[in-house]
Backbone as ProteinMPNN parsed JSONL, in Angstrom:
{"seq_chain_A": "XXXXXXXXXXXXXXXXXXXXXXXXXXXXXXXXXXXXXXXXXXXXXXXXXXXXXXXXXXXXXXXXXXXXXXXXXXXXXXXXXXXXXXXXXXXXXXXXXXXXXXXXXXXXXXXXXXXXXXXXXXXXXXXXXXXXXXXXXXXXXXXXXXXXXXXXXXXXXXXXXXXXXXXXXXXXXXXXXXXXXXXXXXXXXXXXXXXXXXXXXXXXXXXXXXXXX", "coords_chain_A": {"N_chain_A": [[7.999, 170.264, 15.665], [10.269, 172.009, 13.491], [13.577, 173.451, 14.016], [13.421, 175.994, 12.155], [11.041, 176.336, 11.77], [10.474, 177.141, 14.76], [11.994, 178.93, 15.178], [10.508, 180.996, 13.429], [8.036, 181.438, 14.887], [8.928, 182.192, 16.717], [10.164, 184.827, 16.072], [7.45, 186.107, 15.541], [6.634, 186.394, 17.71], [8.195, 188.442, 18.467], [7.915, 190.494, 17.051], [5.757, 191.643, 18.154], [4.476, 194.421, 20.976], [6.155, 194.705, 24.153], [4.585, 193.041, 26.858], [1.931, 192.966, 25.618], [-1.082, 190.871, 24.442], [-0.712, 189.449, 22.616], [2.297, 188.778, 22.258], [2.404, 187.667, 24.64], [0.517, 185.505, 24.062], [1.743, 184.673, 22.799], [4.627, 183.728, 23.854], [3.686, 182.302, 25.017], [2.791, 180.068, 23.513], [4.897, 178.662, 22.837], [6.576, 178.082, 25.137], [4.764, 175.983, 25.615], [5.693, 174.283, 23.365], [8.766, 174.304, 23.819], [8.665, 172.884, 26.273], [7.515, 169.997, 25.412], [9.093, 169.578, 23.628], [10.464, 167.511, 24.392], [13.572, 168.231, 24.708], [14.184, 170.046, 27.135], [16.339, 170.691, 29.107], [16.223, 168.513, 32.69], [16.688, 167.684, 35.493], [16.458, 165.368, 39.387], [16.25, 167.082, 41.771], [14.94, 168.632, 44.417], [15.011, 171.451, 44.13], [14.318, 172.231, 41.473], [11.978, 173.086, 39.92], [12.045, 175.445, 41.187], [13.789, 176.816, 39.44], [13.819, 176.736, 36.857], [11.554, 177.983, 36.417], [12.514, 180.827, 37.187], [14.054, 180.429, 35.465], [12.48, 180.644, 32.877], [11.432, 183.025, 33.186], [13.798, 184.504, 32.627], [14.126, 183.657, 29.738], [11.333, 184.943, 28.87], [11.851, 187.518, 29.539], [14.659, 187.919, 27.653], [14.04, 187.176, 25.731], [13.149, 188.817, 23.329], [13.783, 191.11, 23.939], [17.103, 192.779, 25.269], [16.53, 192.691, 28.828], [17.319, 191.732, 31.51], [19.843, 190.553, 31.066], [22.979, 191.056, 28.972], [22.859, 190.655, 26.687], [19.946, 190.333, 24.094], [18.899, 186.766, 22.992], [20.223, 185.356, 20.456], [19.444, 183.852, 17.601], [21.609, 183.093, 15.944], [23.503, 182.115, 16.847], [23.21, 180.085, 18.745], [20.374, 177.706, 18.969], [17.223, 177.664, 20.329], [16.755, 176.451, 22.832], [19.22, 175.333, 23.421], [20.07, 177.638, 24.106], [18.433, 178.497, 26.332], [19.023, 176.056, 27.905], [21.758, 176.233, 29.095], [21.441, 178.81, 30.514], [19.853, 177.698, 32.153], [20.829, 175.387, 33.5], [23.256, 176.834, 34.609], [22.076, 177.982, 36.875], [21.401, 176.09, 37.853], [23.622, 174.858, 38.758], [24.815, 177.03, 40.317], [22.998, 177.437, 42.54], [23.16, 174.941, 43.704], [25.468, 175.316, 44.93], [24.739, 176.909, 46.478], [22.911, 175.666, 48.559], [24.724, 173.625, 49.79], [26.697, 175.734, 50.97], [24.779, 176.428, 52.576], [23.816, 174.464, 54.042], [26.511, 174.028, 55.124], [26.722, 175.789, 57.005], [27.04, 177.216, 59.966], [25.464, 178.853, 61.573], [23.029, 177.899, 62.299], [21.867, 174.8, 62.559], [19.038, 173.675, 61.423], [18.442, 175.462, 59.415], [17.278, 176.635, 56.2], [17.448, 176.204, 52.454], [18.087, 179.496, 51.482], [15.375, 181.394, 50.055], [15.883, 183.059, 48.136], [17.374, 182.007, 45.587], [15.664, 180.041, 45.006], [13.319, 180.735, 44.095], [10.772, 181.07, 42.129], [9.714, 183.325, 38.996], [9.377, 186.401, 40.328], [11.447, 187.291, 42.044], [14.13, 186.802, 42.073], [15.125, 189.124, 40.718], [16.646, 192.214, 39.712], [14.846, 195.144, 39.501], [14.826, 196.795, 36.946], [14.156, 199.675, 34.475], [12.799, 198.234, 32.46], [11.058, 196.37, 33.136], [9.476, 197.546, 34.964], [6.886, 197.815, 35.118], [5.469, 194.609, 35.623], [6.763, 194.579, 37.985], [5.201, 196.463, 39.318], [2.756, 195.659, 38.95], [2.235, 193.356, 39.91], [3.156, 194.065, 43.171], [0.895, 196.095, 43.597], [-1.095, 193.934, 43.284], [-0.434, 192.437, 46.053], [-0.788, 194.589, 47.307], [-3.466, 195.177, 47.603], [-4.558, 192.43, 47.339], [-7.429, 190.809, 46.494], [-8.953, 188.94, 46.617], [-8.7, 188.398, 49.238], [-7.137, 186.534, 49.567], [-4.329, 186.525, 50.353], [-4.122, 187.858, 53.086], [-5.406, 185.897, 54.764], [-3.701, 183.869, 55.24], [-1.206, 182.479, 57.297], [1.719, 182.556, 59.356], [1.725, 179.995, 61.781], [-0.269, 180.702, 65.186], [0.592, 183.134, 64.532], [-0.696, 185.671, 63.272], [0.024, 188.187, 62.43], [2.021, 187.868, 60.954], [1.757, 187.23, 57.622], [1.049, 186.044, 54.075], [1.11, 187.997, 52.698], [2.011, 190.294, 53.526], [5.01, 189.128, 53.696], [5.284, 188.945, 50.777], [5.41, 191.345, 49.916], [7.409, 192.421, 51.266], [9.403, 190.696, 50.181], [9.607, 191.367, 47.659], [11.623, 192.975, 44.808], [13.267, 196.333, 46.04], [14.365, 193.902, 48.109], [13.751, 192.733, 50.978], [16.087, 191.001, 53.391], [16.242, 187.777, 54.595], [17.096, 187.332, 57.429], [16.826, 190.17, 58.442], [14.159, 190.215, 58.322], [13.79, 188.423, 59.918], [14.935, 188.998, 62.422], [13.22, 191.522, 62.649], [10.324, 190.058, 62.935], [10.768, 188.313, 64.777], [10.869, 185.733, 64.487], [12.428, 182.34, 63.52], [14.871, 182.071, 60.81], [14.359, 179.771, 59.63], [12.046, 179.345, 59.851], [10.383, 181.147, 58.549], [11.261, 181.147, 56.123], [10.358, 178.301, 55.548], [7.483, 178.776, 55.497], [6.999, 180.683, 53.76], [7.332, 179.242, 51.196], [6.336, 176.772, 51.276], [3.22, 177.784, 51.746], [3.047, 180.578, 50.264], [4.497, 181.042, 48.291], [3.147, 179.677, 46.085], [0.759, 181.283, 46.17], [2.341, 183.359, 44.753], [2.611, 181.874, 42.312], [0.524, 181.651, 40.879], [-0.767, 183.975, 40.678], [1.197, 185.171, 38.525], [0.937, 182.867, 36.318], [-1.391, 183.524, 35.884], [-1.324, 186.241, 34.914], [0.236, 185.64, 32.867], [2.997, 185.971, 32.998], [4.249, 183.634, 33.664]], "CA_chain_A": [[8.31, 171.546, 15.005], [11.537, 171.909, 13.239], [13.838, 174.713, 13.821], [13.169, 176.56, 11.53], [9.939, 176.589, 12.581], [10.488, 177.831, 16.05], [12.398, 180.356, 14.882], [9.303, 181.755, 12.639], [7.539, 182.226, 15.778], [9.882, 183.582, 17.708], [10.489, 186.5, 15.22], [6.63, 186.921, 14.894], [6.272, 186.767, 18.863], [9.064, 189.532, 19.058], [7.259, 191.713, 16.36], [4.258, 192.698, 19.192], [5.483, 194.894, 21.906], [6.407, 193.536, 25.76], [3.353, 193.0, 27.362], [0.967, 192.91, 24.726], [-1.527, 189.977, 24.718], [-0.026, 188.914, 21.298], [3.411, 188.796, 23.028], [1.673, 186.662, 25.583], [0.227, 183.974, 23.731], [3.504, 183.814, 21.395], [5.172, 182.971, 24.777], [2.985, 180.731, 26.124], [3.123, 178.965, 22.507], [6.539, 178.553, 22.643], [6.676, 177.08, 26.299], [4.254, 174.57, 25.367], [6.688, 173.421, 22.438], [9.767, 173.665, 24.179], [8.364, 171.837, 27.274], [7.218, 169.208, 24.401], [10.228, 169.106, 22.382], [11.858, 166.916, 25.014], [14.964, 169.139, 24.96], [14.704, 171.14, 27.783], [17.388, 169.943, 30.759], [16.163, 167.652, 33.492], [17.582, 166.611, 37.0], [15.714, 165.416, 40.239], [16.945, 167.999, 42.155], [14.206, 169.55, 45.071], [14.604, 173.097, 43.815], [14.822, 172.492, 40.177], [11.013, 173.686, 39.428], [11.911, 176.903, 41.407], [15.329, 177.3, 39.026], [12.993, 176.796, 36.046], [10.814, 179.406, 36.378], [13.302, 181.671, 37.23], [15.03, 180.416, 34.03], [11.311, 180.765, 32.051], [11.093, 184.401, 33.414], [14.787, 185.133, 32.025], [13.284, 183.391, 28.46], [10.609, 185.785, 28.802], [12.596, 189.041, 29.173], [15.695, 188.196, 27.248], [14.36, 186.711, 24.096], [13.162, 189.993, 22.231], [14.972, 192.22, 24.057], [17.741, 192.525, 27.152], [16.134, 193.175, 29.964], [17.754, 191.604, 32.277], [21.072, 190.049, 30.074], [23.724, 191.781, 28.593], [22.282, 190.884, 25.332], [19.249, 188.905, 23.714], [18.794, 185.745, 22.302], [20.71, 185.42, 19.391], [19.255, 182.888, 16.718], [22.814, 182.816, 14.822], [24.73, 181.531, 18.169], [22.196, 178.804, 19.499], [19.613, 177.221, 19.417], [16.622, 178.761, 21.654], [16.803, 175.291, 23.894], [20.649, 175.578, 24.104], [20.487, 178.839, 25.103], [17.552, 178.479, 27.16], [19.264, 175.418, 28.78], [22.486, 177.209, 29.055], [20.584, 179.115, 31.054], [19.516, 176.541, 32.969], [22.128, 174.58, 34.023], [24.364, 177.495, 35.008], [21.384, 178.582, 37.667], [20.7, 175.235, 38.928], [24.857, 174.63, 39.422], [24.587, 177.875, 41.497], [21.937, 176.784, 43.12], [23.576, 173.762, 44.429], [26.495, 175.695, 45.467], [24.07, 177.634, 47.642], [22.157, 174.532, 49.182], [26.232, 173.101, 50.247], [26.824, 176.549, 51.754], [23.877, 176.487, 53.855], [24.518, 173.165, 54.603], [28.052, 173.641, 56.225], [26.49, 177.091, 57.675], [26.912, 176.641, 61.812], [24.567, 179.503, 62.507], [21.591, 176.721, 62.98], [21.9, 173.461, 61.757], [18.249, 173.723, 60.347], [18.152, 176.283, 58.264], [17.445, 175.711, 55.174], [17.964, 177.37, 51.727], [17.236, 180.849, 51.451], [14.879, 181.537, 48.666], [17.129, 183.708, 47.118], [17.723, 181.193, 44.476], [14.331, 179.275, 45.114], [11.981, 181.53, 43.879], [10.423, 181.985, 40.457], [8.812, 184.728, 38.796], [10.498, 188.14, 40.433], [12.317, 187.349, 43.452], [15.707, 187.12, 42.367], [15.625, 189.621, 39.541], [16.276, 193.495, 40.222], [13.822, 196.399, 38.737], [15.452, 197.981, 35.798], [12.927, 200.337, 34.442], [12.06, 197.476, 31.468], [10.45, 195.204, 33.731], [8.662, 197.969, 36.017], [5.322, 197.321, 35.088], [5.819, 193.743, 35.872], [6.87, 194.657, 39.392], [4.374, 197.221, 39.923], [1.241, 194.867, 38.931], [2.29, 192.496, 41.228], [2.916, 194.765, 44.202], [-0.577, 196.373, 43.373], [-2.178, 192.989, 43.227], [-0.369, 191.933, 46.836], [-1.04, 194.996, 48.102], [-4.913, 195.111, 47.744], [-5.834, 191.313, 48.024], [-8.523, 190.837, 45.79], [-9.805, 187.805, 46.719], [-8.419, 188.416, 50.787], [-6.393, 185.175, 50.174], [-2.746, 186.52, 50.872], [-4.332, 187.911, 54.368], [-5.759, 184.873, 55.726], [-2.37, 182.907, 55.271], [-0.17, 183.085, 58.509], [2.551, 181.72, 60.283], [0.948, 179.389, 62.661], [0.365, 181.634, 65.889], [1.132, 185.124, 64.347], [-1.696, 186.248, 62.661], [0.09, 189.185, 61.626], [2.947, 187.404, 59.887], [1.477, 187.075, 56.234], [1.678, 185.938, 53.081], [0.94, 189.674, 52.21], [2.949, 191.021, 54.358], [6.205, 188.604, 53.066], [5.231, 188.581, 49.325], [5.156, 192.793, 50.219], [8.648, 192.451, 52.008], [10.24, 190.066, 49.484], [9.525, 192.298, 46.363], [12.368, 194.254, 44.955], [13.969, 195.443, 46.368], [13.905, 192.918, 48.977], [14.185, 192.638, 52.63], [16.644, 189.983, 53.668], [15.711, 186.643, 55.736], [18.207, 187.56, 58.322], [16.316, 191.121, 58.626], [12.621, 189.909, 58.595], [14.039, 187.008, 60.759], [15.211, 189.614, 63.673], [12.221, 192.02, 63.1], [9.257, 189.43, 63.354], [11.093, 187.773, 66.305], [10.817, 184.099, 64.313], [13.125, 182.079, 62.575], [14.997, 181.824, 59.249], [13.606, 178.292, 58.623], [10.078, 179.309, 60.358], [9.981, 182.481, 57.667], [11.64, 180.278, 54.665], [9.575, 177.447, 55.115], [6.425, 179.058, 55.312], [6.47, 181.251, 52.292], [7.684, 178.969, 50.281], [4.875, 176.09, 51.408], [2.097, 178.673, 51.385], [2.811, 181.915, 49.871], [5.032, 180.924, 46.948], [1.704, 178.919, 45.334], [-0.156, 182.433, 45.625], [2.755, 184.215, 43.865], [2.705, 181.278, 40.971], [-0.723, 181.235, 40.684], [-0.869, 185.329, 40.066], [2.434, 184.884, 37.7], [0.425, 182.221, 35.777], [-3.236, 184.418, 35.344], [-1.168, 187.147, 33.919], [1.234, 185.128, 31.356], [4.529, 186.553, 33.144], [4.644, 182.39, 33.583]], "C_chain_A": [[9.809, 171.647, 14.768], [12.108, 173.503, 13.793], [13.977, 176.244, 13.721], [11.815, 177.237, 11.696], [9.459, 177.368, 13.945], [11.154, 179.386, 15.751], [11.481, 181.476, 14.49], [8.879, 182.379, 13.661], [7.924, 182.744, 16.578], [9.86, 185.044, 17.014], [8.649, 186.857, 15.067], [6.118, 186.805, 16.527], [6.984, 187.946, 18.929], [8.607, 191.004, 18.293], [6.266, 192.641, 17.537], [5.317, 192.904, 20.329], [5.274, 194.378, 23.563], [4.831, 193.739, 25.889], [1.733, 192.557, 27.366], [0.359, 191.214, 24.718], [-1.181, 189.103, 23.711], [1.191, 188.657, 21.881], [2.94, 187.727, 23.208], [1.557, 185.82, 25.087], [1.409, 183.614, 23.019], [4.35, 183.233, 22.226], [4.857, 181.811, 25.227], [2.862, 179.68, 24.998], [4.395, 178.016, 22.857], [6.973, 177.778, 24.06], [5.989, 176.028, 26.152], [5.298, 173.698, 24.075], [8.181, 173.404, 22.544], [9.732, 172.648, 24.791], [8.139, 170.035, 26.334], [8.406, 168.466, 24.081], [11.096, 167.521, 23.159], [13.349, 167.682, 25.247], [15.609, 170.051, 26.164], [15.515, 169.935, 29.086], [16.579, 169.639, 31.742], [16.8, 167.41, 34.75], [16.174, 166.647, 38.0], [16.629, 165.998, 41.244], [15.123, 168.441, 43.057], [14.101, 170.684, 44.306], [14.384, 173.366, 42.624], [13.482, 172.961, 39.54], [11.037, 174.78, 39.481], [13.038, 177.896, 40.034], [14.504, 177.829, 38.151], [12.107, 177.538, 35.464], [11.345, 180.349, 36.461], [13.956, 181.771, 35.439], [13.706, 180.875, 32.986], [11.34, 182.803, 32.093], [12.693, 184.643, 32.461], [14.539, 184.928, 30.697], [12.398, 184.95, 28.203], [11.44, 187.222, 28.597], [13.593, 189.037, 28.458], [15.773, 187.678, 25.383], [14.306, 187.497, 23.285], [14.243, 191.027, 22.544], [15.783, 191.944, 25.219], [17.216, 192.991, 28.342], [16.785, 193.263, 31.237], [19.357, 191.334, 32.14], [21.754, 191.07, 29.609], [23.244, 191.944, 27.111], [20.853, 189.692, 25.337], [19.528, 188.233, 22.959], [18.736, 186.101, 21.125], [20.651, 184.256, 17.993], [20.811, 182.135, 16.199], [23.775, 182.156, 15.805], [24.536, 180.285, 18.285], [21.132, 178.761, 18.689], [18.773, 177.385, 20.35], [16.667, 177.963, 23.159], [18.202, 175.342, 24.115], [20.692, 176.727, 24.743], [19.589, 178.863, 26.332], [18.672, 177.099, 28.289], [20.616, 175.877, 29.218], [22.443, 178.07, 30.274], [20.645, 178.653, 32.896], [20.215, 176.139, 34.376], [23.446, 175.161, 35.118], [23.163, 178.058, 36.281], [20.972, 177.507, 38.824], [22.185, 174.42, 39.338], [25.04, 175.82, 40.638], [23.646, 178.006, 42.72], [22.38, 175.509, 44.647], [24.496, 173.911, 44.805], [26.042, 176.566, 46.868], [23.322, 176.694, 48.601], [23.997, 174.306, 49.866], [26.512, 174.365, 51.238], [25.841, 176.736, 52.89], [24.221, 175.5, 54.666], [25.614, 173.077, 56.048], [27.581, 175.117, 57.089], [26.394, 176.471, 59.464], [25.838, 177.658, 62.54], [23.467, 178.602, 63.02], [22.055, 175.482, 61.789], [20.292, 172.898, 60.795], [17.987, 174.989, 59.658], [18.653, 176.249, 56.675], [17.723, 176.652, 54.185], [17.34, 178.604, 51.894], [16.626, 180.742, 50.192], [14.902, 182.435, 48.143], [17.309, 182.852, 46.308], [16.673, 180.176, 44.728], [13.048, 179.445, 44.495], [11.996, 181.782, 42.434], [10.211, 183.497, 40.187], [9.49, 185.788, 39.138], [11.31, 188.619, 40.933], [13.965, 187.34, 43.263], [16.262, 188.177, 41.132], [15.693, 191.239, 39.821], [15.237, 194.062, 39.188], [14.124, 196.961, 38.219], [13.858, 198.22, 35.103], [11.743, 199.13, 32.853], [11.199, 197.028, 32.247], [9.474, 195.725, 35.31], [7.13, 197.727, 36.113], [4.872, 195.898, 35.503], [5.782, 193.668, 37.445], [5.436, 195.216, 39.98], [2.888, 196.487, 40.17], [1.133, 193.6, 40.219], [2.456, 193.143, 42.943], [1.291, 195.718, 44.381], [-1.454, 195.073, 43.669], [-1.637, 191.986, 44.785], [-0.856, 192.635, 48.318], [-2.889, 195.095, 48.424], [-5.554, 193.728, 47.6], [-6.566, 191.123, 47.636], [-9.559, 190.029, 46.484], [-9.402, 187.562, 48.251], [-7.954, 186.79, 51.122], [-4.738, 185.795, 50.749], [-3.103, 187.041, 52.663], [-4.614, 186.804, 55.01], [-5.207, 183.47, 55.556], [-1.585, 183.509, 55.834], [0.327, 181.849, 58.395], [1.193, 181.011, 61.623], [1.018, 180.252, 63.997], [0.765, 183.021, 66.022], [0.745, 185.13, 63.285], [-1.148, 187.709, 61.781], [1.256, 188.784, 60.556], [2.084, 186.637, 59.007], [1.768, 187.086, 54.825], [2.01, 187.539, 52.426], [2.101, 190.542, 52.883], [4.628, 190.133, 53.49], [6.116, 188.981, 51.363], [6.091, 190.061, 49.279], [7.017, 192.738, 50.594], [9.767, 192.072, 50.917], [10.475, 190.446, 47.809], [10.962, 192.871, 46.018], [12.229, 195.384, 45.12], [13.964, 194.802, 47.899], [14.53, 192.811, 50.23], [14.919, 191.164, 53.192], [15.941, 188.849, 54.69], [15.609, 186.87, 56.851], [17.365, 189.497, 58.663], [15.201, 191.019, 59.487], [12.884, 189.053, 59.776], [13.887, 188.32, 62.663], [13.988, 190.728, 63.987], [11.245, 191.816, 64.027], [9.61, 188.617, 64.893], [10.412, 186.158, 65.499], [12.028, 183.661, 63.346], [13.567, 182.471, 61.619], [14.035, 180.779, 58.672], [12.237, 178.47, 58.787], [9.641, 180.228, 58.935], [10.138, 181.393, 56.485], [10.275, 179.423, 54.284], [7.997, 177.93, 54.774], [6.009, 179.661, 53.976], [6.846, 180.148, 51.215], [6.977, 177.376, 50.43], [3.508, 176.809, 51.162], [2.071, 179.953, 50.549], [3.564, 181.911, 48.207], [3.942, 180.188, 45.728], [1.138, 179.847, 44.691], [0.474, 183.049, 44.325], [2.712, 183.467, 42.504], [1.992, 181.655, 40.112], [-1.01, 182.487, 40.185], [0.242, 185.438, 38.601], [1.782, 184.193, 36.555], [-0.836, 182.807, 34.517], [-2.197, 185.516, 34.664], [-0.235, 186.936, 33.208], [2.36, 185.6, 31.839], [5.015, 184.777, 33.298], [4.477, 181.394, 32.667]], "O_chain_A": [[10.585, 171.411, 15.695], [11.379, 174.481, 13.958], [14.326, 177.176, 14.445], [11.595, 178.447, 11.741], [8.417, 177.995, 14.136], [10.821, 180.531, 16.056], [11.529, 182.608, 14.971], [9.063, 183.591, 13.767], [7.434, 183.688, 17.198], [9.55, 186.124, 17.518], [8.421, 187.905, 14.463], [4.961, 187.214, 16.622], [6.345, 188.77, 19.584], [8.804, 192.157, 18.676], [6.132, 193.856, 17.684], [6.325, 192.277, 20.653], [4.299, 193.755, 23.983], [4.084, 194.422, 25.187], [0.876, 192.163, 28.158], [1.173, 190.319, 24.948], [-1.357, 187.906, 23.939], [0.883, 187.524, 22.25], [2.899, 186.829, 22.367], [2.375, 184.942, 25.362], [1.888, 182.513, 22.747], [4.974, 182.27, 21.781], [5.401, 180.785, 25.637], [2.822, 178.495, 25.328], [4.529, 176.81, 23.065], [7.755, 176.833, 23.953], [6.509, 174.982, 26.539], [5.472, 172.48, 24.119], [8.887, 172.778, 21.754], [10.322, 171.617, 24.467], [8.69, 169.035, 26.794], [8.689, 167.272, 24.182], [11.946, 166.775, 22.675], [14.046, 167.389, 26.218], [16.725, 170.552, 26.304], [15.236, 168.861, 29.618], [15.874, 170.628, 31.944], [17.718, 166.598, 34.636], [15.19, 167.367, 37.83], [17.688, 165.442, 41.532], [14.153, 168.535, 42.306], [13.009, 170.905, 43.784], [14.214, 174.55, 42.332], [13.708, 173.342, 38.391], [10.527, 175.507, 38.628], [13.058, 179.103, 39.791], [14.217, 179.024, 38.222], [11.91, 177.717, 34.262], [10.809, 181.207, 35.76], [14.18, 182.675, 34.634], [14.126, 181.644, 32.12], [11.272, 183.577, 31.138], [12.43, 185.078, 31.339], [14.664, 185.987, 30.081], [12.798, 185.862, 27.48], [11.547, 187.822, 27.527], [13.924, 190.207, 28.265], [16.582, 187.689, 24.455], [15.1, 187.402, 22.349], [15.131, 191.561, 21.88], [15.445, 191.125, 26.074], [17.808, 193.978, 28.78], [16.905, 194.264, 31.943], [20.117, 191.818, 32.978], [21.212, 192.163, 29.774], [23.216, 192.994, 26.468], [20.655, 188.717, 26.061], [20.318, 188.588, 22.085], [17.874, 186.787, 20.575], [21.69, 183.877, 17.453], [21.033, 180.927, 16.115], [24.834, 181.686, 15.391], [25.371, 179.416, 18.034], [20.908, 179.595, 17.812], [19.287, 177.309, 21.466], [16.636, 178.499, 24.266], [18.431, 175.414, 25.322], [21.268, 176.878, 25.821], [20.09, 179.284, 27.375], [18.965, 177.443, 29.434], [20.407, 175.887, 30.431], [23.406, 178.042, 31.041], [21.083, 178.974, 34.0], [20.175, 176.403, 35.578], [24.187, 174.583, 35.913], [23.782, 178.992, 36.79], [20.523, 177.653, 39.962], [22.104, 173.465, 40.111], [25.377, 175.491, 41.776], [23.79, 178.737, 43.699], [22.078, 175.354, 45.831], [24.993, 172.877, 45.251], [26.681, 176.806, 47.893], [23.147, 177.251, 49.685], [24.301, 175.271, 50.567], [26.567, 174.037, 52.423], [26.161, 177.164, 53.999], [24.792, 175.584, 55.754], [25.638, 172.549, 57.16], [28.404, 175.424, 57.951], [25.778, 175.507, 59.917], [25.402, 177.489, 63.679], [23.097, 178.672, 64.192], [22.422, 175.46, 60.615], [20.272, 172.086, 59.871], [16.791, 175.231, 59.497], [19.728, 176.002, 56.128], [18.146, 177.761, 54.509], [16.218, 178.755, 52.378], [17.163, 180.116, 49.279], [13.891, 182.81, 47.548], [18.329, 183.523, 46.152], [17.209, 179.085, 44.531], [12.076, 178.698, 44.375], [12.797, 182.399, 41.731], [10.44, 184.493, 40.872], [10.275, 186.234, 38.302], [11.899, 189.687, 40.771], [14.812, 187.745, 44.059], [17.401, 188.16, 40.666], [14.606, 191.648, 40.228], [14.884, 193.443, 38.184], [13.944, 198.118, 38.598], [12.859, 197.501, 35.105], [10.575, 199.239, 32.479], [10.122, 197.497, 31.878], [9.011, 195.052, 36.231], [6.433, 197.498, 37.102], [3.678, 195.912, 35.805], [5.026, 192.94, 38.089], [4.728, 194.658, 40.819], [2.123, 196.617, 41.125], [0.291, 193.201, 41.025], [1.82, 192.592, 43.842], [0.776, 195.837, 45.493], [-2.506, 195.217, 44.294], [-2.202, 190.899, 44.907], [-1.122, 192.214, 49.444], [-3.339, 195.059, 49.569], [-6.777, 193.611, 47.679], [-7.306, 191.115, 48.62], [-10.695, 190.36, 46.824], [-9.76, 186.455, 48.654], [-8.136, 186.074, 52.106], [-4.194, 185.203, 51.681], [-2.33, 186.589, 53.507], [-3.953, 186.673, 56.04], [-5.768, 182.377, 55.642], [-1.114, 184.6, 55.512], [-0.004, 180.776, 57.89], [0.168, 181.507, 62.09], [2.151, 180.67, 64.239], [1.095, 183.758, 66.951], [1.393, 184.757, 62.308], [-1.703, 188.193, 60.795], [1.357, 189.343, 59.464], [1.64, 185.55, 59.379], [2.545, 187.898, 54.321], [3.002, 187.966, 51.835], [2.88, 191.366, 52.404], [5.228, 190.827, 52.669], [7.179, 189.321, 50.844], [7.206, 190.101, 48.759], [7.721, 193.241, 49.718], [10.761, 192.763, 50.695], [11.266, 189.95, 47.006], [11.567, 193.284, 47.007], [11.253, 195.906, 44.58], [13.446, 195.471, 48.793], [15.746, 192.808, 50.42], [14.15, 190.225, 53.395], [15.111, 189.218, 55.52], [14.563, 186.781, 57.494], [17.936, 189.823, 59.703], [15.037, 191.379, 60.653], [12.019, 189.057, 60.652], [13.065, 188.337, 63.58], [13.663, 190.956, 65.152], [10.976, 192.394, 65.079], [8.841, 188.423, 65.835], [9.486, 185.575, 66.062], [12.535, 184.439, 62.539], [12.896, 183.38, 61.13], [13.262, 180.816, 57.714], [11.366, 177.937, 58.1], [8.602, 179.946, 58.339], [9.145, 180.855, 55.994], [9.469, 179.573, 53.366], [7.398, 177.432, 53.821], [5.054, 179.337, 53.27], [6.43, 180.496, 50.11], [7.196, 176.719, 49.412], [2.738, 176.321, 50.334], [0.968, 180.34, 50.161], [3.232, 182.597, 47.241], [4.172, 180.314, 44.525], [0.881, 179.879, 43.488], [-0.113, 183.278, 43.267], [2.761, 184.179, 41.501], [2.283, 181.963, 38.956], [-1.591, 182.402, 39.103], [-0.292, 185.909, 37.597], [1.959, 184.846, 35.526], [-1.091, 182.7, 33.317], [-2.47, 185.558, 33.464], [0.34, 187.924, 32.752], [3.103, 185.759, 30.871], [6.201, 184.576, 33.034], [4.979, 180.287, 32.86]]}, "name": "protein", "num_of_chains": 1, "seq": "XXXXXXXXXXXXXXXXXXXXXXXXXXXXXXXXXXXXXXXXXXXXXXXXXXXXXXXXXXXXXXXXXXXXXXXXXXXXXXXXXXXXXXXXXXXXXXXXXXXXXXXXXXXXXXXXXXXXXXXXXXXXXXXXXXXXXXXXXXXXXXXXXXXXXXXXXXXXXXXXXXXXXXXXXXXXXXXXXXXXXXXXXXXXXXXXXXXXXXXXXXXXXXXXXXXXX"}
């Protein structure tokens, strides 16, 4: 697809309004033919799927309108892959400035990143009133459990520490590591690792079924 081409559907994804299932598929077009194009930025980098999504979700809210950005995506500047990688690049250099800081951190020698900069989908983005419905469906759909999978995912041992309970915690706006850490009476790395082996899957996997991914 040239261009020119992408452009088309961009302007006839941005015609239907947020949310809308027309929206939706014009997004999810458009990720299948960036992902395609070859163009989008690359590294083997651990975290760089979590950056990605993060960077997909800023795509999502910043191409029709600003949601989250100072402005949107501006055809006449870029290129939607330059800006998208742009993007990118500048999330997964911050990224790796935050992995180095943990790193040299002396409070514990394992603790690992925070997923503050790990997390797709909603976790590092605040709640301006564009993007409330967004929040709200997902706190609705962690708080009632449909399918009673986020309950019967624990910490090994503490049945009451749950994915439900973290997903619930880690929402904006969001309860620090270093908080939850001293509440629950377990780790940073015990809390980190866990949601983000078990509980970060659930949140994809909901993110996914309703096109916010």
């Amino acid at each position: 697809m040239t261009n020119e081409e992408l452009q088309s559907l961009i302007a006839d994804t941005c015609r239907h309004p947020p949310g809308s299932v027309d929206r939706q598929r014009g997004l999810t077009k458009l990720y299948r033919l960036i992902v395609k194009s070859g163009k989008l930025w690359r590294e083997s980098t651990p975290y760089y799927e979590e950056v990605w999504q993060q960077t997909w979700l800023y795509f999502c809210l910043n191409l029709c309108e600003a949601a989250t950005a100072k402005e949107k995506y501006n055809p006449d500047r870029s290129s939607v892959t330059t800006w998208l990688n742009f993007y990118l690049k500048q999330r997964l250099k911050d990224t790796a400035i935050k992995v180095k800081q943990e790193q040299n951190r002396t409070v514990s020698s394992s603790e690992r990143l925070d997923d503050d900069d790990s997390l797709g989908f909603l976790d590092t983005f605040a709640a301006p009133p564009d993007i409330s419905p967004m929040l709200q469906a997902t706190r609705e759909w962690a708080e009632t459990d449909p399918n009673r999978e986020l309950q019967g995912l624990h910490v090994r041992g503490r049945k009451d520490v749950t994915c439900q309970l973290l997903i619930l915690r880690r929402l904006p706006p969001k309860t620090s590591w270093e908080e939850l850490s001293a509440e629950l009476g377990l780790p940073v790395s015990t809390l980190s690792s866990f949601y983000q082996r078990s509980c970060l899957p659930q949140l994809r996997k909901f993110g996914e079924s309703e096109g916010y991914l």
